[in-house]
N, C-alpha and C positions, 0 to 999 in steps of 0.2 A: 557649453554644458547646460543638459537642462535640470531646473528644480522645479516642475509641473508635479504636481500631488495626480493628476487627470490620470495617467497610467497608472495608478496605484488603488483606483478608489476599490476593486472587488475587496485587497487587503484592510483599506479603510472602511468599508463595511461591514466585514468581517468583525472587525475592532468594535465598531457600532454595536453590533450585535451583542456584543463580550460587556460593553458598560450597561446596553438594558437587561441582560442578565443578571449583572452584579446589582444595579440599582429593583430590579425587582426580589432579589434573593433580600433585601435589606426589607422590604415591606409587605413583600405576597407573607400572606399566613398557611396557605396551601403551596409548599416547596415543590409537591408534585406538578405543578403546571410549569414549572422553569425549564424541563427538559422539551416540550409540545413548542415553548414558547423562541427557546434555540433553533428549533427544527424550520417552525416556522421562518425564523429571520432568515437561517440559513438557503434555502426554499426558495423565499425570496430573491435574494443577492443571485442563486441558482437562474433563474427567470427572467429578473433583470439583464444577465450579462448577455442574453439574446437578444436584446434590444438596446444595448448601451453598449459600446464599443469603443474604447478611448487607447488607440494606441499612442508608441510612441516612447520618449526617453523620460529617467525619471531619478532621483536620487543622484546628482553629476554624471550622471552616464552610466552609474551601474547596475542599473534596471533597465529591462527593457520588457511592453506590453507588446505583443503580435499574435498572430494568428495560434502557435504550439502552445504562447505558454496560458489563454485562453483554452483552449480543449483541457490542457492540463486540471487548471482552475477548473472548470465543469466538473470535471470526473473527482476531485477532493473537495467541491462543494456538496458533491452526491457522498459523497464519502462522510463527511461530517454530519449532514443531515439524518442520513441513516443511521451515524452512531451516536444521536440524540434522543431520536426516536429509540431504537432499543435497548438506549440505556434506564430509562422512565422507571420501569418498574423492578430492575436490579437497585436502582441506588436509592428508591423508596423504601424498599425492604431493608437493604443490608446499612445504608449510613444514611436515613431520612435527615440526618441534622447537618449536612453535608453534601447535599446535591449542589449546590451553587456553587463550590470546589469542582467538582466534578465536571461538570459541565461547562466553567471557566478555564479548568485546563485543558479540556479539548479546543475551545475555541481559540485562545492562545498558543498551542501547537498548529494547528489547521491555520494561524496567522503567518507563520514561521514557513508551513508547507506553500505555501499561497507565494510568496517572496521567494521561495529558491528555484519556482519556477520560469522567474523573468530577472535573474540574479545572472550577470557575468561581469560580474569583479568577484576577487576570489576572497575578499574579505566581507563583501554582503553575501557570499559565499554560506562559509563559513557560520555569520550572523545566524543566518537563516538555521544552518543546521541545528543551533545551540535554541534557536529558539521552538525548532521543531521539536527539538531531540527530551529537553528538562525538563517539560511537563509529563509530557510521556512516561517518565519514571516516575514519577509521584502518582500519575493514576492509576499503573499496577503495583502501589503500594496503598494504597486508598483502605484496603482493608483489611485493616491491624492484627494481622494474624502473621503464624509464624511464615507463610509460605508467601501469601502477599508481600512481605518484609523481602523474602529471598528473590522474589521476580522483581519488584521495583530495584534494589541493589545489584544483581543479574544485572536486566537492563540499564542501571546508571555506570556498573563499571565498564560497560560494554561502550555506552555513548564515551565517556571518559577518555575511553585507548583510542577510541574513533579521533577524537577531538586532537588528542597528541599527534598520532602520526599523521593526521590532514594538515594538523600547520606544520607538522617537521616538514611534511613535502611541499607547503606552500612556500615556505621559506625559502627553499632550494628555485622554485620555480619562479618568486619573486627577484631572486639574486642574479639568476639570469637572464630574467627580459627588463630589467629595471623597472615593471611594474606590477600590478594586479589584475590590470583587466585581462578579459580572454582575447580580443583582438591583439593584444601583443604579445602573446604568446604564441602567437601564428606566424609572426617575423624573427622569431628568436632560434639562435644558431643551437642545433641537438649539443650539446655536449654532456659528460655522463653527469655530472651536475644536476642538469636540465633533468637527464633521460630518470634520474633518482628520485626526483623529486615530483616526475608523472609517478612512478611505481609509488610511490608512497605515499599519492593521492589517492591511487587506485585503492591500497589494500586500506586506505582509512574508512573510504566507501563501503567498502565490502564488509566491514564491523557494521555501519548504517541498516545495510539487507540484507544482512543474515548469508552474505554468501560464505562457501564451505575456502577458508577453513575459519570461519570468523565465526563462524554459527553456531558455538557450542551455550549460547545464553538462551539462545532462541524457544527452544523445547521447554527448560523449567519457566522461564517469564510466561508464557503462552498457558503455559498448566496452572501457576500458581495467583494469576493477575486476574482482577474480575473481568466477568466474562465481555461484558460489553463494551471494557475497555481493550481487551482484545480483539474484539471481530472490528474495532477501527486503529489498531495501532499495527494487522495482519495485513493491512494493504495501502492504509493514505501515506506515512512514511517512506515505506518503498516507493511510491508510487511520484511520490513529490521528487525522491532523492536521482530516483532513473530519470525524470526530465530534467533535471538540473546536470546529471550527469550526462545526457544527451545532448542541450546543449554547450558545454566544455569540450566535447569531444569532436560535434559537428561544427566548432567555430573557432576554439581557439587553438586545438589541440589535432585539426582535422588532416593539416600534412605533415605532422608527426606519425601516423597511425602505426611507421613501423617500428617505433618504441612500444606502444599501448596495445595492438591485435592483437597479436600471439598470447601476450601473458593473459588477456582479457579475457580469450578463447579458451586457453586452458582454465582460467576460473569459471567462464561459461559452464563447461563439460565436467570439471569436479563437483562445481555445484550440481548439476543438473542430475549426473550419477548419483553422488554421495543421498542428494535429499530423498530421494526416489526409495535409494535400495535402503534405508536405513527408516524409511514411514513406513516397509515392510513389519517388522518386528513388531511395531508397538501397539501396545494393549490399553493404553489411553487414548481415546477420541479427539482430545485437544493436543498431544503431542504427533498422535499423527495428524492431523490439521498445519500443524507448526510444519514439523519436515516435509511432506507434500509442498508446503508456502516455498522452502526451500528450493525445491524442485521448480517450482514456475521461476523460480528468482534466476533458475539458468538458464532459461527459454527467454529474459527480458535481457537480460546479458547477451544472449547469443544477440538479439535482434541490434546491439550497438557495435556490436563486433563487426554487423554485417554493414550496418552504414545505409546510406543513399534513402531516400525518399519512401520506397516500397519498405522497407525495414525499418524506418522511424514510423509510419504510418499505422504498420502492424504493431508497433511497441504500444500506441499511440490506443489502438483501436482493443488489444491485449488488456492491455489499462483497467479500462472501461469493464471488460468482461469479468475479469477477476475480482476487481471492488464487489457489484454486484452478486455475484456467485461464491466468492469466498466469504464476504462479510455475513452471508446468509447461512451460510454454514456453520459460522462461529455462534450466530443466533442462536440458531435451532440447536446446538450441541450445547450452549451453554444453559441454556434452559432445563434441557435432562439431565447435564451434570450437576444442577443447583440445587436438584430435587432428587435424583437417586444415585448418584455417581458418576463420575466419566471413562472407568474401564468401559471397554469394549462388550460386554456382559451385563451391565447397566444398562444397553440397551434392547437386551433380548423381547420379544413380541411388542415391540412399541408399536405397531401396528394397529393391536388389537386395544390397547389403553388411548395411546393418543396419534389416531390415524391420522390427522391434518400436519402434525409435527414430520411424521413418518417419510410421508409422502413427499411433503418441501424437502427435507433433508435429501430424500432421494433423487429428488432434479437438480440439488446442489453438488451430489456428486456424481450424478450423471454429466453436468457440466464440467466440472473440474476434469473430469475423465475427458475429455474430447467427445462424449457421446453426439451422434446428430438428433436432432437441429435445435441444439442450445447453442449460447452465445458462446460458453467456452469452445465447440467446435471449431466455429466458424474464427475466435482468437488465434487458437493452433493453426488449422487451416491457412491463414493468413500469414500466421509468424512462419510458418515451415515453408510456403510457396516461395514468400521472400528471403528467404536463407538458400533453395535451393537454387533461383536464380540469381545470388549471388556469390553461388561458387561451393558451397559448403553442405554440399551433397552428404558426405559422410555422419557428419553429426547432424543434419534432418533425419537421416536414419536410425543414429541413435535415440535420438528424441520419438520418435513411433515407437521405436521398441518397450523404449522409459513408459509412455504413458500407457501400453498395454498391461506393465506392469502396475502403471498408477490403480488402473482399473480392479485390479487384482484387490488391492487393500483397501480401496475404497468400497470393493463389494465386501469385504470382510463385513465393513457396519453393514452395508444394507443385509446382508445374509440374517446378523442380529435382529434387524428389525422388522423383517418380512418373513422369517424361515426360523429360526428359533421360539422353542414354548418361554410365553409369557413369564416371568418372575414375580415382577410388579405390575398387578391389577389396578392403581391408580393411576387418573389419569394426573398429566403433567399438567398445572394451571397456567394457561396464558394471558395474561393481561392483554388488553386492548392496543396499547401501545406496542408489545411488541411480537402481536400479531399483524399490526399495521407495517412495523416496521419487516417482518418475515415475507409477508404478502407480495409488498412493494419488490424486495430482491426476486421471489416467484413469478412476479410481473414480470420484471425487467429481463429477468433469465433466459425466460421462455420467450417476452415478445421480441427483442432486441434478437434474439438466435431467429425466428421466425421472419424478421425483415432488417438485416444488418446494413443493406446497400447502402440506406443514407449515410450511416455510421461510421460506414470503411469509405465512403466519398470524404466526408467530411474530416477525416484522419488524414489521409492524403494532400487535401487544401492545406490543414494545419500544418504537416510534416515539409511543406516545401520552405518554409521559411525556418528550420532549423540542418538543414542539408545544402550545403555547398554548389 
């Protein structure tokens, strides 16, 4: 067994980061420089892991460092990063005596996300999620209001049920292979036991990412939490929880699949339906944001249903496009909701008030739509090639039809904000930071769609070492 800390250090830096934090919140007299200063370590650690490379065993064998859960890492150290930077000048505003909280629980969450990506034991499992999952809810409760109150509780009873049935079924799954790691769950005889205690891992999951029918927290926490704790709790989460569930499914669980497919497939396709047609309706900008989220959450589902290399690749490479593209989204939305609302009418001619806001928001959901040649395209694109060559023709098809209609409600805002007379003559104030931070996702959006190949190579290296 190994106890090398060397596979671990991105998490132990991570950590780093979290004590100069805390030890600076105790002595800066300008609290606003803690969020620049997170960003930076985070950045860092980011840069680093291009040139530092320590794989290998870690924790008795219940960690493992390689090539997937590496890619992983990147795209939730991009993830944290970015929701440092634009939380700067939300948390200056609304709790200045309280950023060091703030910023502590993201880096403590993002510790948590970082570990369950190289986690198969189902007890450092587990760990990981709780330590994902509890900060999380205290940062969309961060502001003492009555609604902030209902999305932190929202999201704490939602982690809660997650936490119940993930050990009802671990239990079941320990009872039957005599252990916890995922390699012995790969020798162990189906019995319904066994086959109950997959389902009840799965549906604990599904509380985790908001899939349907678990989703019903999702829309009020997303409306009611501040905003910059939303545009990073709208994709690093998921996005930690689908590699972790990626690897259980590609390793320990991978010649069971005829227990897990079907059901997984059918929450694929609910999900994917239910988010889609139900972000139609809504008149809020951050609940449709929320159920849209919903809707990708079944296109990352399909891509584990489908398996093999090409389809962790695209989960892999999907990832990536969504961090950057939705977290930008939640930016720019939560900016004009802070300042005149977030109905869908709040943002009539933001055009003509704050054309910089306008415009980013509209490559943000130009991307989310599949439009070409943003990085969401070229996600879709990838996720659907790989589902259609592996068998699952029918619901690629559904999935084009779904995001024709994503388009739909998604042009509903831009129609707001390009095609509707002005209401509001002021413009929306952008702090530095989180025009930096909106910028950087504009960057990423556009360049990444303009030259994906290294991206989707580099998915694929990753994706072989979590595929059979």
């Amino acid at each position: 067994m190994s106890y090398a800390f060397g596979p671990l250090w991105v998490e132990l830096a991570v950590l780093a980061v979290a004590g100069l934090i805390f030890a600076a919140d105790l002595f800066m007299g300008d609290k606003r420089g803690l969020g620049a200063l997170a960003a930076m370590g985070l950045l860092g650690v980011l840069v680093a892991s291009f040139f530092v490379d320590l794989p290998g065993l870690a924790l008795a064998d219940t960690y493992i460092a390689d090539a997937s859960s590496l890619y992983f890492k990147r795209v939730l150290l991009l993830a944290g990063a970015l929701g440092c930077i634009g939380s700067v000048d939300f948390v200056d505003r609304v709790f200045p005596a309280r950023q060091g909280e703030h910023y502590l629980l993201l880096l403590f969450s993002l510790s948590g996300m970082l570990l369950l990506t190289g986690a198969q034991d189902l007890v450092l499992w587990v760990v990981g999620f709780e330590l994902a999952g509890l900060p999380l809810a205290l940062m969309a409760a961060m502001r003492k209001d009555k609604r902030g109150a209902e999305a932190g509780l929202k999201l704490f009873l939602a982690g809660a049920a997650s936490t119940a049935v993930t050990l009802y079924g671990v239990s079941f799954l320990w009872g039957s292979s005599g252990g916890s790691e995922f390699a012995g769950l790969a020798s162990t005889a189906v019995t319904p036991l066994f086959a109950l205690g997959v389902l009840l891992v799965l549906g604990g999951v599904g509380f985790k990412i908001g899939a349907v029918p678990f989703h019903l927290w999702v829309a009020d926490t997303y409306e009611g939490a501040p905003a910059p704790a939303v545009a990073f709790m709208s994709v690093a989460p998921k996005i930690a929880v689908v590699a972790s569930l990626a690897r259980l499914l590609g390793t320990g669980l991978a010649g069971h699949s005829a227990i897990w497919s079907t059901p997984l497939l059918a929450l694929a396709v609910i999900t994917l339906l239910v988010g889609n047609i139900t972000a139609v309706t809504q008149q809020d900008s951050r609940r449709l944001l929320a159920l849209s989220g919903v809707g990708h959450m079944g296109l990352m589902l399909l891509a584990l249903v489908v398996g093999g290399t090409e389809a962790v690749a695209a989960l892999m490479f999907y990832a990536l496009a969504y961090v950057v593209t939705n977290m930008g989204a939640f930016f720019t939305v939560g900016l004009v909701a802070e300042r005149r609302g977030g109905l869908l009418r709040d943002f009539d001619g933001l055009i003509h008030s704050s054309p910089s806001l306008a415009v980013a928001l509209l490559i943000f959901l130009f991307s989310l739509g599949g439009i070409p040649f943003l990085i969401g395209f070229w996600g879709k694109l990838v996720l659907f090639w790989a589902a259609w060559l592996g068998g699952y023709g029918g619901v690629v098809l559904l999935g084009v039809i779904l995001s024709v209609l994503a388009l739909f409600y998604y042009l509903r805002l831009a129609r707001a904000m390009f095609i509707q007379p002005s209401t509001e003559p002021t413009e929306v104030p952008v702090g530095w930071p989180s025009l930096v931070a909106i910028g950087l996702c504009v960057a990423l959006t556009v360049g990444l769609g303009l030259v994906p190949g290294p991206f989707i190579e580099a998915a694929l290296e990753a994706a072989a070492t979590l595929t059979p």
